[in-house]
C-alpha positions as CSV (number, residue, x, y, z in Angstrom):
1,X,-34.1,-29.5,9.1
2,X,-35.1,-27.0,6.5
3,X,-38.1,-29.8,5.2
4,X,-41.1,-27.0,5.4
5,X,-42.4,-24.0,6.8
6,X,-41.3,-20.1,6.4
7,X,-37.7,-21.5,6.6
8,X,-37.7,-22.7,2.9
9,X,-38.8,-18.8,1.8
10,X,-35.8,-17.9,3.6
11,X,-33.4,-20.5,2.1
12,X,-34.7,-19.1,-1.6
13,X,-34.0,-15.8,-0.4
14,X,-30.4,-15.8,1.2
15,X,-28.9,-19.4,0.9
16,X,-27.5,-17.8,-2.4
17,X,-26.1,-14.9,-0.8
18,X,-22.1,-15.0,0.4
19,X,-22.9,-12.7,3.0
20,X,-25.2,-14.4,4.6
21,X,-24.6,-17.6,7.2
22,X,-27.0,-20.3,7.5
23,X,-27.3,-21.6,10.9
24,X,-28.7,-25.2,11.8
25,X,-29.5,-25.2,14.9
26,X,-29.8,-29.2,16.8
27,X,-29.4,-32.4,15.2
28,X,-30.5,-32.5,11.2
29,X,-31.9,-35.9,10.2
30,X,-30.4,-37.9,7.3
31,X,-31.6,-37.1,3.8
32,X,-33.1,-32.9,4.9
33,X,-31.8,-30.1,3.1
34,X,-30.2,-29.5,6.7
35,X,-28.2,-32.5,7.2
36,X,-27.2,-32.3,3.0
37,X,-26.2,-28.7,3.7
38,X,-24.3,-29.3,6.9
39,X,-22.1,-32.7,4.3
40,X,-21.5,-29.4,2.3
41,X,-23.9,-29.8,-0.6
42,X,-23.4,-26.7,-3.1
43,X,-27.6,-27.0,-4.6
44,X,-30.4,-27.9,-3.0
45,X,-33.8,-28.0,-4.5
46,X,-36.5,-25.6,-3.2
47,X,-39.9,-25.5,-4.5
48,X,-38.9,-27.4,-7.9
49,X,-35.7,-25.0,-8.4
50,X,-32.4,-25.6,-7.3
51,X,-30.8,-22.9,-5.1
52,X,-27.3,-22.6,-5.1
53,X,-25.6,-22.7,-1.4
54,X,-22.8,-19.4,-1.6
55,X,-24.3,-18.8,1.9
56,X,-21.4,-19.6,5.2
57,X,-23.0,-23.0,6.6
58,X,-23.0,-23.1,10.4
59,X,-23.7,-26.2,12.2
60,X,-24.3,-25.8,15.9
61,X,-25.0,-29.4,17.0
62,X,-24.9,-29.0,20.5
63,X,-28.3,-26.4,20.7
64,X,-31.5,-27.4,20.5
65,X,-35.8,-26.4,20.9
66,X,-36.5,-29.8,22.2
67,X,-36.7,-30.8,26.1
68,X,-34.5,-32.7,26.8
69,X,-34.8,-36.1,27.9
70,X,-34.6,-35.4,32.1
71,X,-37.5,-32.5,31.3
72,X,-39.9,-34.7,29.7
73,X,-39.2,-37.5,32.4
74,X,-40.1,-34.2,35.3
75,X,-43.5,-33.1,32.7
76,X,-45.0,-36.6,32.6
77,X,-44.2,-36.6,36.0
78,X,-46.8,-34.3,36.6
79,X,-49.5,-36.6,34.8
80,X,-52.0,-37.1,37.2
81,X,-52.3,-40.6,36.1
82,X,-50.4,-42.7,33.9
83,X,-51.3,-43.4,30.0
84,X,-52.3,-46.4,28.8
85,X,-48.9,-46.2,26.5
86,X,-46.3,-44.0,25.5
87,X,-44.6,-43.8,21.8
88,X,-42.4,-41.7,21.1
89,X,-42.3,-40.7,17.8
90,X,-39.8,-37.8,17.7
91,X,-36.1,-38.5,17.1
92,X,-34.0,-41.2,15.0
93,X,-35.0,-44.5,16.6
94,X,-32.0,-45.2,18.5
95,X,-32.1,-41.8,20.3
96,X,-35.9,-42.1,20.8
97,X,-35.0,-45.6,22.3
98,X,-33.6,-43.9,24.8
99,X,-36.6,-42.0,26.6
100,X,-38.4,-44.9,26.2
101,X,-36.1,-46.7,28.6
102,X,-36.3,-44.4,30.8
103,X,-39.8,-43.7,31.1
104,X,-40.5,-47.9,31.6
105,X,-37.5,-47.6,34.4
106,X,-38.4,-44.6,36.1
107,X,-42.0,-44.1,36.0
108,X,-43.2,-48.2,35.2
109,X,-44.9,-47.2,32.2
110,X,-45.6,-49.0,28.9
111,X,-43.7,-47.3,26.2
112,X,-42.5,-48.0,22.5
113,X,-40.7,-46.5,19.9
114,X,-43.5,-47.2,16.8
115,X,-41.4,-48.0,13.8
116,X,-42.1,-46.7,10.3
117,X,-45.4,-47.8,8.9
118,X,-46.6,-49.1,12.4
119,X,-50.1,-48.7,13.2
120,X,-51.4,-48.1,16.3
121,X,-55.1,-48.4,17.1
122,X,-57.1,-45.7,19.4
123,X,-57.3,-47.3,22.9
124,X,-61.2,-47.2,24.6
C-alpha cells in the first residue's frame, strides 16, 4: 500500500523513472499512495516532497502475501484450545466481516471485527 517501510526509498527512487513499472501487488486500501496510484494519480508526496509518477503503474489485484480466509480457518484449527475472543483487525471491515463469520460458524468461537477507536481491555 506503499504507507511505510523500504518501499517508500524505492518509490523516491524509480516512481519517476518511465522505464520502470510499479507493481501493486493485493488489494490497496482507500486513501494509500497504492490505491491513489492504481486511480492514476501523476504526484504523490514522499517524505514531505512530491514525486512525480512517469513510472508504468501495474495493478495485480488478484495476488496477495496474506492467507487466505480457508488457511487461517485450518491454522486456528490447530489451537489447542480456543481463545477467549477473536478480532480481526486486518482488512476493510466488510471483508474482515467475513472471517469473522466463519470462525463463529465453523469453529463456535467468539469473534469481532473491533471498529476504529474501539478499545479492547486485556482479558485475565
Amino acid at each position: 500500500m506503499a504507507t511505510g517501510g523500504r518501499i517508500l526509498f524505492h518509490l523516491m527512487n524509480h516512481l519517476g523513472d518511465r522505464r520502470c513499472s510499479e507493481v501493486f501487488a493485493g488489494f490497496q486500501a482507500g486513501g494509500t499512495r497504492g490505491a491513489r496510484l492504481e486511480a492514476g494519480e501523476r504526484s504523490i508526496r514522499i517524505f514531505g516532497q512530491d514525486v512525480t509518477a512517469n513510472a508504468e503503474i501495474v495493478s495485480l489485484p488478484g495476488v496477495s502475501a496474506h492467507a487466505d480466509a480457508s488457511q487461517i480457518i485450518d491454522w486456528l484449527k490447530t489451537a489447542q484450545r480456543a481463545p477467549q475472543h477473536v478480532y480481526i483487525t486486518h482488512g476493510e471491515h466488510d471483508a474482515a466481516d467475513a472471517p469473522r463469520r466463519r470462525i463463529q460458524q465453523e469453529l463456535g468461537w467468539r469473534a469481532s471485527v473491533p471498529m476504529m477507536g474501539d478499545r479492547v481491555d486485556a482479558l485475565s
